[in-house]
N, C-alpha and C positions, 0 to 999 in steps of 0.2 A: 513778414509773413512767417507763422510758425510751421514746421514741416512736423508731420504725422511718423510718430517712431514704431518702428516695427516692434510687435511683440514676440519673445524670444521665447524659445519650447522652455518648460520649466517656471516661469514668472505667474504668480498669481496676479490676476487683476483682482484691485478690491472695491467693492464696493461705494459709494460716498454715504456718510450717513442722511441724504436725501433720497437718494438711490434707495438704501434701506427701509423707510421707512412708508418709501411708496410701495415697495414690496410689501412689509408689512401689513398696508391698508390693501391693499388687492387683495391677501391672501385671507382677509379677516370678513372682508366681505365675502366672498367666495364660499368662507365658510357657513356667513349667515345663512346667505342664499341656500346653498346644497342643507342648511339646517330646515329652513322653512320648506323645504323639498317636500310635498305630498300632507304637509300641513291641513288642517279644516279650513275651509276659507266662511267659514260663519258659521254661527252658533247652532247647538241643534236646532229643531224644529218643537213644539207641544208635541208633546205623546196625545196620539190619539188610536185609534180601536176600531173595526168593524168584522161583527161576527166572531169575536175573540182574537182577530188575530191582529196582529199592527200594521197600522198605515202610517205613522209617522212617529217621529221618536229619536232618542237617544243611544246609543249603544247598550248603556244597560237595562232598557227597553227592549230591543231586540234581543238581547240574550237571557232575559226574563222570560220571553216567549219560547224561547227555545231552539232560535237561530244563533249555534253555537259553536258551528261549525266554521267557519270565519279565512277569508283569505285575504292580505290585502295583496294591492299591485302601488305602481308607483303614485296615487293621486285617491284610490278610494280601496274602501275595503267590503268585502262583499260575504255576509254572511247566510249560510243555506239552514234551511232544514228542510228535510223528509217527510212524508207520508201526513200532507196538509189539505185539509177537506174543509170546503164551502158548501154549507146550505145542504152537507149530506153528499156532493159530490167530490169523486176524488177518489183516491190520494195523488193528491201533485206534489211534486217538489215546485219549491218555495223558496224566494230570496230576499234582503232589503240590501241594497246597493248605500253605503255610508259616503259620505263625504269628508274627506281626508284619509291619508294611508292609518292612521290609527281609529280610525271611526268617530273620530271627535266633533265631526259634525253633524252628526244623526242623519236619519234618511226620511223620504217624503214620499215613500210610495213601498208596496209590498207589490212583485212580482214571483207569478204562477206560468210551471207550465208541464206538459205529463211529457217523460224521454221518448215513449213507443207510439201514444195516438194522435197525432195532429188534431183530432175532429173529437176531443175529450170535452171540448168548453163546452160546445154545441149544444148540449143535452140541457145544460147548466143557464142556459142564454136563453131559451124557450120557458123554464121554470122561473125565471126571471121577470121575463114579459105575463106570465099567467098570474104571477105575485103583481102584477103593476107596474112595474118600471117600464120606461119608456127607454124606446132603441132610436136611435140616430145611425147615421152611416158617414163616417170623413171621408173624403177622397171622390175619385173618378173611377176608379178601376185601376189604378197605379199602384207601384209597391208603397207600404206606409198606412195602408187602408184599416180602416179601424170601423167595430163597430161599440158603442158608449150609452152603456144602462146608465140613469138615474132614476131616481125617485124621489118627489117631494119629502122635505122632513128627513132624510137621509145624508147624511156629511160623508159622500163617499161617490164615486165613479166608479164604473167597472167597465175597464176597456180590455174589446179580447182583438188581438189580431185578426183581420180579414187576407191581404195580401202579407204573407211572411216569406221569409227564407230563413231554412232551418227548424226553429222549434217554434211553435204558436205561441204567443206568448197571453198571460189574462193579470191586468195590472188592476189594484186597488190603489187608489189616486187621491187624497182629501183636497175639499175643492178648491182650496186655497194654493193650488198647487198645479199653474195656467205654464207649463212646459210645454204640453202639447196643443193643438190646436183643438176646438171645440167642434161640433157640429154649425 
């Protein structure tokens, strides 16, 4: 039976070179990982367009348009711009939410909303139905509630918030682009 010998103050323990080199590989993957951290997790999206401003795209897509102002967080990065008008309605600020912390993965949808009127879209949503597009309603009356313009011949959604908390929100959506639920 081998007896366990006390370690004396002073004595370095060292290592075995298996010991080492499992450290090694922990600390290499670790690295990967924290490297991959906020990475894109897929390629952009087509650039695509409605009423001049973007619905899907690239990063330098959006920053062509003029969402240049740009922030990321750990996972996406979200570029704003200012004083953005639809159809003559407006000015709302304006966002495309990127996918990955450097925007490498472009985004699929432009997001509107005005800081001071909750009931800005309204105006915009009536002008909409007089142009044609048809209104659908999601929901029961519960938070999440949405109301969703289309129009034949038109490669775009336009969902404004019904039930919100906070800021209304009015999302441009290409239809290829089934995140939320439908009517």
């Amino acid at each position: 039976m081998l007896a366990a010998r006390p370690v004396r103050k002073g004595v370095e323990i060292r290592a075995s070179a298996t010991g080492r080199s499992l450290q090694a590989a922990a600390l290499t993957l670790m690295l990967a990982v924290l490297a991959n951290c906020g990475a894109p997790t897929r390629p952009p999206p087509p650039r695509a367009t409605f009423a001049g401003l973007p619905i899907s795209g690239s990063i330098e897509d959006a920053k062509r348009a003029g969402f240049t102002n740009c922030l990321p967080d750990e996972r996406t990065m979200r570029c704003r711009r200012n004083g953005v008008t639809l159809f003559g309605f407006g000015p709302f600020n304006a966002a495309v939410d990127l996918n990955g912390r450097n925007g490498g993965g472009g985004f699929d949808q432009l997001t509107m909303w005005h800081d001071a009127n909750q009931d800005a879209f309204i105006p915009l949503g009536t002008a909409l139905e007089r142009q044609g597009w048809t209104m659908c309603m999601t929901g029961d009356g519960n938070k999440g509630d949405q109301v969703i313009y289309t129009r034949h011949g038109t490669d775009v959604r336009i969902m404004m918030d019904l039930s919100y908390w906070g800021k209304r929100r009015l999302r441009l959506v290409p239809p290829w682009n089934k995140q939320d639920r439908g009517c």
